[in-house]
Every structure is written in C-alpha cells, then in structure tokens.
N, C-alpha and C positions, 0 to 999 in steps of 0.2 A: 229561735223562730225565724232563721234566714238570717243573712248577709246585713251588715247595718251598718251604713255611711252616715258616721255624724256633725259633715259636712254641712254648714248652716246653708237655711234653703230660703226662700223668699218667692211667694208665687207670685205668677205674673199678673201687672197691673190688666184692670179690663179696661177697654173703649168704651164708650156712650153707645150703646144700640139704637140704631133707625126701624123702627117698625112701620111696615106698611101696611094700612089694615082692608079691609071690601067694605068697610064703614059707608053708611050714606051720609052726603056732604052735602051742605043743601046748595045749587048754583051762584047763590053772591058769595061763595066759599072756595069756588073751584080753582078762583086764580092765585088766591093764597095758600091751597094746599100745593098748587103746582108749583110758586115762586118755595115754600119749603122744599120742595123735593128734590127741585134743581138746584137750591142752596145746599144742602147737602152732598149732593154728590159733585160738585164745584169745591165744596171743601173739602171732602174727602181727596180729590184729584191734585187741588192746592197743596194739603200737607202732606202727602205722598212724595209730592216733588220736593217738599222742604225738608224732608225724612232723608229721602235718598241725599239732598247736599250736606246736608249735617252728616252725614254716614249712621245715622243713628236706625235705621232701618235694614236688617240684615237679609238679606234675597232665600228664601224659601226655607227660612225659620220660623213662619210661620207669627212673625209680629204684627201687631194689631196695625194699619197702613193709615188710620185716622189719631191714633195716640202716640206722639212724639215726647221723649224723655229729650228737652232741652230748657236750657235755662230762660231763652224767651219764647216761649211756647205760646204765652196769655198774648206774647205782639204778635205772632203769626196767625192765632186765631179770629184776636178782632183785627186784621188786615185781609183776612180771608173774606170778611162780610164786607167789606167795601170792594174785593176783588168778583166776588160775586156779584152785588148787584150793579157793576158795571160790565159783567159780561151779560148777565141776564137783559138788562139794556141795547146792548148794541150786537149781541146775538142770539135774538130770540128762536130762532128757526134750529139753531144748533142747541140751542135748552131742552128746546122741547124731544129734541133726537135725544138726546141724551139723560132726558126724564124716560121717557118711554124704554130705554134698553137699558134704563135703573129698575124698573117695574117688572118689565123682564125678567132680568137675573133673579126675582124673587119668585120666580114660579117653578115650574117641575125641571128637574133635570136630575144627569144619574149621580145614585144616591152615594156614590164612595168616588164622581168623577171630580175634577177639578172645583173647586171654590167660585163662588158667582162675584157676580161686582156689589149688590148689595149687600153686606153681610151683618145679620144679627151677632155680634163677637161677645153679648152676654151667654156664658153659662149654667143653662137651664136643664133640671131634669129632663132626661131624650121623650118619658112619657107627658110631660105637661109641655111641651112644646109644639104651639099649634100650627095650621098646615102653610104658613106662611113665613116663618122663623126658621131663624138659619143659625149656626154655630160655623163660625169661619165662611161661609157659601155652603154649609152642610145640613141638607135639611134633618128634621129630629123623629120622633117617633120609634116605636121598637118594630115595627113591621114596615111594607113601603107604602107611605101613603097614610101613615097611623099608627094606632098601637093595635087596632085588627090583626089576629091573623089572617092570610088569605082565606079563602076557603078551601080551595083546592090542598093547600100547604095542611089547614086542618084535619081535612079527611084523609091523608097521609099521616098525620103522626095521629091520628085516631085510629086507624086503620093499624098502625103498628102496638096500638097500646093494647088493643085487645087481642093480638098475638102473643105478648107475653104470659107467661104460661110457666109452673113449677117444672124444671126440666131435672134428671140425675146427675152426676158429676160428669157422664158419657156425652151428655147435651140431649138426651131423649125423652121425650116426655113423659113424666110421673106423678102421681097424683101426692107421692109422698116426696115429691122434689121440690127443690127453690128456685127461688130468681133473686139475682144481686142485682142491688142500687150502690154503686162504687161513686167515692168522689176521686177526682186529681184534682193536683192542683200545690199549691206554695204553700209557705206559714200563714196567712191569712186564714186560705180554707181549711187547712187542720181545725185551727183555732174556732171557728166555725161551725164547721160541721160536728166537731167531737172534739179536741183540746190539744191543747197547744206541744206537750210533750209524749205521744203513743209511741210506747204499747202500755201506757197509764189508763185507766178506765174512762170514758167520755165524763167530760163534765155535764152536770145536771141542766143547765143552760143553755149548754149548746143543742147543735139540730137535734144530733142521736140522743144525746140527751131526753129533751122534752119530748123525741117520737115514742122515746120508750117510757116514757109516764104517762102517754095519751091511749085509750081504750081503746079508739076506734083506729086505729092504726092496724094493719094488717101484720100481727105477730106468726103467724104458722108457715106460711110459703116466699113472704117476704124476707128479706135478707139485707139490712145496712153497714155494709164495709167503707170505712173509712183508709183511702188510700193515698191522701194528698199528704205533705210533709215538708218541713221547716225548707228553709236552701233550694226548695225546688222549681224552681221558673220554670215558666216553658219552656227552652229548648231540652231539658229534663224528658220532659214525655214525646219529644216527636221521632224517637225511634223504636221502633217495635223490638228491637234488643237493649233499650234501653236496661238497667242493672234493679230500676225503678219498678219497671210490673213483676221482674223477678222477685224485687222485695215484698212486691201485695200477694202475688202466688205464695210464697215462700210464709212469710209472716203471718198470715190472717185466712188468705182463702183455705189452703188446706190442711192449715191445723183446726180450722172449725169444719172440716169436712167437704168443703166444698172445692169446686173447677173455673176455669175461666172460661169455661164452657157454657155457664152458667150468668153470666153475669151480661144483665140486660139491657140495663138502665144506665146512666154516668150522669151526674154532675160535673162540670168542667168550671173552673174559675183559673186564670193563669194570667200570667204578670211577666213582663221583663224588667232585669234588677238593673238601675242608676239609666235608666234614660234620657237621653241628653238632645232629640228632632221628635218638634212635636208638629201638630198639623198646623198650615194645609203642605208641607215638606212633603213633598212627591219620595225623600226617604223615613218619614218621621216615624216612630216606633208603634204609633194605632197602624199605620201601614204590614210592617212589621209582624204584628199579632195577628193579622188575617192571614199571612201566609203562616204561621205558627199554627194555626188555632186549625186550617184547614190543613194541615198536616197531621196536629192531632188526632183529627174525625177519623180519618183516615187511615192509618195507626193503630188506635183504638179498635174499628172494627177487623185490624189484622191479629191483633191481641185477644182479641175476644170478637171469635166470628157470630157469634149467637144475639151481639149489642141489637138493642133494637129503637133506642132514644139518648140523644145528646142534649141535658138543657147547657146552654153556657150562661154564666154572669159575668157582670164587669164591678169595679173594684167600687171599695165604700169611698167615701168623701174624703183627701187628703190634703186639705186648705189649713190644715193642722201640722202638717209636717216639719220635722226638725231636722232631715237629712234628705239626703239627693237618692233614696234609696228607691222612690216610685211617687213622687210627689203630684201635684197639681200643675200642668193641666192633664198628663198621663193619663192618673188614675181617671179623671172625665171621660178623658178619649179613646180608653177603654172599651166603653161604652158604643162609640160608633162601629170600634172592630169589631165588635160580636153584631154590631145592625148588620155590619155589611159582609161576616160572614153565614150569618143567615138568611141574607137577603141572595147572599149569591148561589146557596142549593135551591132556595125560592125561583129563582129568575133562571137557572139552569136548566130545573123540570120542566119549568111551560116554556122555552125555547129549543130543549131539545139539545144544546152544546154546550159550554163551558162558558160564561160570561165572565166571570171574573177571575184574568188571571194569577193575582194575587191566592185566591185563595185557590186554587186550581180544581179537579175534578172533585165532584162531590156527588155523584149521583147515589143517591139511596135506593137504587135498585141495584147498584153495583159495591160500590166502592166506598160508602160510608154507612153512619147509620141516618135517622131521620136527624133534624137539629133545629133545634127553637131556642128560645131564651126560657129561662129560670128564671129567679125575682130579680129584679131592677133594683141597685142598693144604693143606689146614687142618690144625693140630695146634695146643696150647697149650705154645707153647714145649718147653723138653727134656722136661714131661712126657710127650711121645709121645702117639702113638697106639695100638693095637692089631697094625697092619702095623710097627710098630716109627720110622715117620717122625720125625723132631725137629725143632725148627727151635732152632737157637743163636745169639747175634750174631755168630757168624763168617760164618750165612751169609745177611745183611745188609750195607746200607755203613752209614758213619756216621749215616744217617736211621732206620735202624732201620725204613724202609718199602721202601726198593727192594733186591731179592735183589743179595747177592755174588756173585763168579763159581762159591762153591759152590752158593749158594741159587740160581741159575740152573742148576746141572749137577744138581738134585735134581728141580726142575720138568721139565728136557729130559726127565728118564730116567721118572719118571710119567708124563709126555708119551705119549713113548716105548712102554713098556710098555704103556701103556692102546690106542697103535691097533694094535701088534701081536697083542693077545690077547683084543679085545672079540670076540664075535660079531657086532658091530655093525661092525667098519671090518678085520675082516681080509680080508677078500676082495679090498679094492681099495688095502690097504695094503702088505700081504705081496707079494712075487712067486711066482706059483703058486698060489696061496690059495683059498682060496673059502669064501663064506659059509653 
C-alpha cells in the first residue's frame, strides 16, 4: 500500500500559542493586557535572536522562532522577563508600536501569503479554528474567512451538480446512461474509498463498501469507480498520459461498460512521499501540492472532458507515525493546500485573472472542473475535534500512516455522509434527490 520508509520519525515539538481574543477587558485591565502583549512579543523577538546565536534556528524551515532546543533555554526565558520589563520601562512609546503591529499581523491577510508576526504555532483542526488563529501566520478555516462556502462559489458548483446527468459511453445524454464518481489518489484513498489491494472486492467498511449497503444511495445511473492505488502520489496523476488513467480506462471503466466520457464526479486525496520543507518554507511541500493538486484539476478535466465536480481531502492525523514516509507536520499542512487550492479557483472567478500562481489557471468555465473540498479528516489525535472525531493508534497499522480497518470505516462514513448531505452532490448522489 505504497512506498514505506522505516526511518524512525519524531514530530515536531510545538511552541506556547498567543491568543488574541475581541474579549471585553474592563479598563483597570487595559494596562495589564497591554504590558502582556508587549511581553510577549519582546520575547518572542528576544529568543529569536538567542535562536539565531545558538544556530539552533534554521532560516525558512519553517521552526517554531519562540521554542529554542538548548540546554539553557529555562535562563534565557526567565532573563527575557527582566529584559522585557526593562525595555517596557524606558521605551514605552516603541511598546506600544510594536503591540499594535503585534495586533496587526493577527488580522486579515492573504490566505497562502507569507506568515504574520503573530503566530498561533498550535495545530488545530482548519474547521474549529476561529477567525483570529493562525497556524505558522496561516489563517484556518476550509473557505476564506470560514468554513462558509462563498455564495457565489456555491451557486457554481450547485449550478454544476444539477447538470450532471446519466450520459452513453459517446458522452450523450441517455436516460439509460450513467455518470461516474471516480477517486485518485495513493494507498491511503484505495484503502479508503474500497481496500487496500484492487481488483479484490471493496471492503465492507469502506466508502463503496457501506454506499453499497445503504438504500438510499443512488444505485441505477450512479456509478462508483474506484481508481486511486497503492505507490501513487501525486506526481502519478499530473499527466494526462499518465499509464495511470490508462489503468482505470483499461481496468474498470470498460470492462464494466462504461467511457471517460462519462465520468463526472472525482474525489481527489493526494500526498507527496518522504517530505523533508514544511511551512512557512516559501519551498515546503503544502507549497508544493498546490501546484500538483492544480495541475491535477486540470489534467483531470483533459482526461475526462465531461468532469463536472472536484471534491479534494487532505490526509488523516500522522502524529502516530513510525517513518519519514508523509509524517506530521505534512500530513496537517495538507490541509492548507487544498484551502488554498480552493481558495485560489474562488479568488480567480470574482477577479477575473489567475491569483495564485502556484496553483495556476483554474477557471471552471475553461480549464478545470468546479473544486471544493470533501470531508476534512484531520484531527490531532484523541484530542478530537469539535464534531467529536478522534484518531487513535487502533485506527492505524503499525506505520502509524496508513488507516486500520477502523481508521478506513471512519473515512468511508465521512465519505459517506458528506455526499449524502452536501447540497453540493445530493442530487446525483441520493436516489430521488435533487439539488
């Protein structure tokens, strides 16, 4: 089920996060939340310099600039609070500049650009992270500004759902025709979607699995191929000759009768194997996957001109891991590539040009198909989420990266649940449905 370095792993330690909240303070309070604010980012500034003399701070690998790995770390800290409240003392005028463009950086700015000065460096589910939280200077949410979708971005992939339609293997519309929901993607989404070793029957657990023991699922014109497979990272699917859609043509679509003609729908889930730059590295591998993932969109609808919805996911929790094979913080920051490749066919449409050129053209009237996210599978381990998710090592194998037959029947039923009840795929998910 893919490539497997059993290279011992150790995720990275986290920093204290500073949270700044719109809290009311009552005014015999104001001078103490300001003398903390300026203490902090005093020491944050402090240990950055003591970071950089130790050498223990490596320039745009993306380490945490307030958590120093040194043996007197506990004397550089409590020497930071007598170095602070001697500058807070004899320059207060320069505190205060520098509270304020701390407050600053905790506000709007672009969602995939550079890292702010404040930064939340706890990792948080992107959905329970509120509109003031930062990951590295990276604000969270799965849309901009939220877990909203736009509206405009909604009435586009609503607009697309209800075009889908049973088509013949020609691509013409028939009343006795189908439409495919294809996945890509690595050993994960095999194991996921339908099991771990095809052209073996789906497991009962997984997605295809439980779609096909639920009633209300759309069996007559619907069509679930499973096209993701062990070994296959993304750069696997970003060629439209890749050997890869030859295999799901070949294999699956028409020995059951069916075209790529026909195939509407995509799940996407895609990984790069042994990543070594993680954010905020202007090269780090979430970088990286936006220009992948928008190559795929891309790709994809040259592969199958008839696509007409891309959900993406980003990978399950890997604070478990045993190898360098796609560990933590990665698999997290996953998570951001798919915000900011979605955010950047969002920010496209309503300007009119290309915003982001990492992930480059994406127009869905042209050149891709629509693209949103699918379920969010992230959690940090048993702390949960907010929807109550966990991820434990039971439901992992020994690698601590690929899901167990639980952590597979946890992804089917997200799966699951998310195309029964989007507004976005029940129409052609459901049977009777409509969007």
């Amino acid at each position: 089920s893919g490539i497997k370095d059993r290279s011992p792993f150790h995720e990275r330690s986290q920093a204290r996060s500073v949270t700044f909240t719109n809290s009311r303070v009552a005014p015999s309070s104001w001078q103490n939340l300001f003398n903390r604010r300026v203490r902090a980012l005093l020491s944050w500034i402090h240990l950055r310099t003591e970071a950089r003399r130790n050498h223990k701070v490596t320039q745009g690998r993306g380490v945490n600039p307030d958590f120093v790995r040194s043996s007197h770390s506990k004397q550089v800290r409590s020497s930071v609070d007598g170095h602070s409240e001697l500058m807070m003392k004899r320059f207060p005028t320069v505190a205060a500049i520098l509270t304020a463009g701390a407050l600053g950086a905790c506000g709007h700015g672009t969602a995939s650009g550079p890292p702010g000065v404040a930064a939340d460096t706890t990792k948080l589910p992107l959905g329970d992270m509120t509109a003031d939280a930062r990951y590295l200077g990276f604000e969270g949410g799965l849309y901009p500004g939220g877990n909203t979708i736009p509206a405009t971005h909604l009435a586009a992939g609503t607009a697309r759902a209800k075009s889908i339609a049973p088509l013949d293997v020609n691509g013409n519309p028939s009343a006795s025709g189908h439409y495919v929901l294809l996945s890509i993607g690595m050993s994960n989404t095999t194991q996921e979607f339908c099991a771990a070793n095809t052209p073996a029957a789906c497991t009962s657990w997984s997605f295809m699995g439980q779609a096909a023991a639920d009633p209300t699922v759309n069996s007559t014109t619907l069509v679930i191929v499973n096209g993701a497979r062990g070994g296959q990272a993304a750069p696997s699917w970003i060629s439209p000759t890749s050997p890869e859609y030859d295999r799901i043509r070949d294999t699956w679509l028409t020995p059951a009768g069916l075209s790529e003609l026909q195939v509407q729908i995509a799940w996407v889930k895609v990984a790069d194997a042994q990543p070594t730059v993680s954010l905020p590295s202007a090269s780090s591998d979430a970088y990286v996957l936006v220009s992948e993932m928008g190559t795929i969109a891309r790709t994809l609808k040259q592969r199958y001109p008839n696509l007409r919805q891309i959900f993406f996911s980003s990978r399950i929790y890997a604070g478990y891991a045993t190898s360098a094979l796609n560990p933590e913080p990665y698999a997290y920051e996953s998570g951001l590539a798919v915000k900011w490749v979605v955010q950047a066919q969002i920010d496209q449409m309503a300007q009119g040009s290309v915003q982001n050129s990492r992930a480059g053209d994406l127009s869905y009237q042209t050149v891709a198909p629509w693209i949103g996210w699918g379920p969010y599978l992230w959690t940090r381990g048993t702390a949960g989420r907010s929807d109550g998710l966990v991820w434990t090592t039971a439901d992992v194998e020994s690698d601590g990266t690929h899901p167990s037959q639980s952590g597979e029947q946890k992804v089917g039923r997200l799966l699951l649940d998310f195309f029964k009840t989007s507004p976005l795929t029940q129409c052609w998910f459901l049977a009777g449905a409509s969007c």
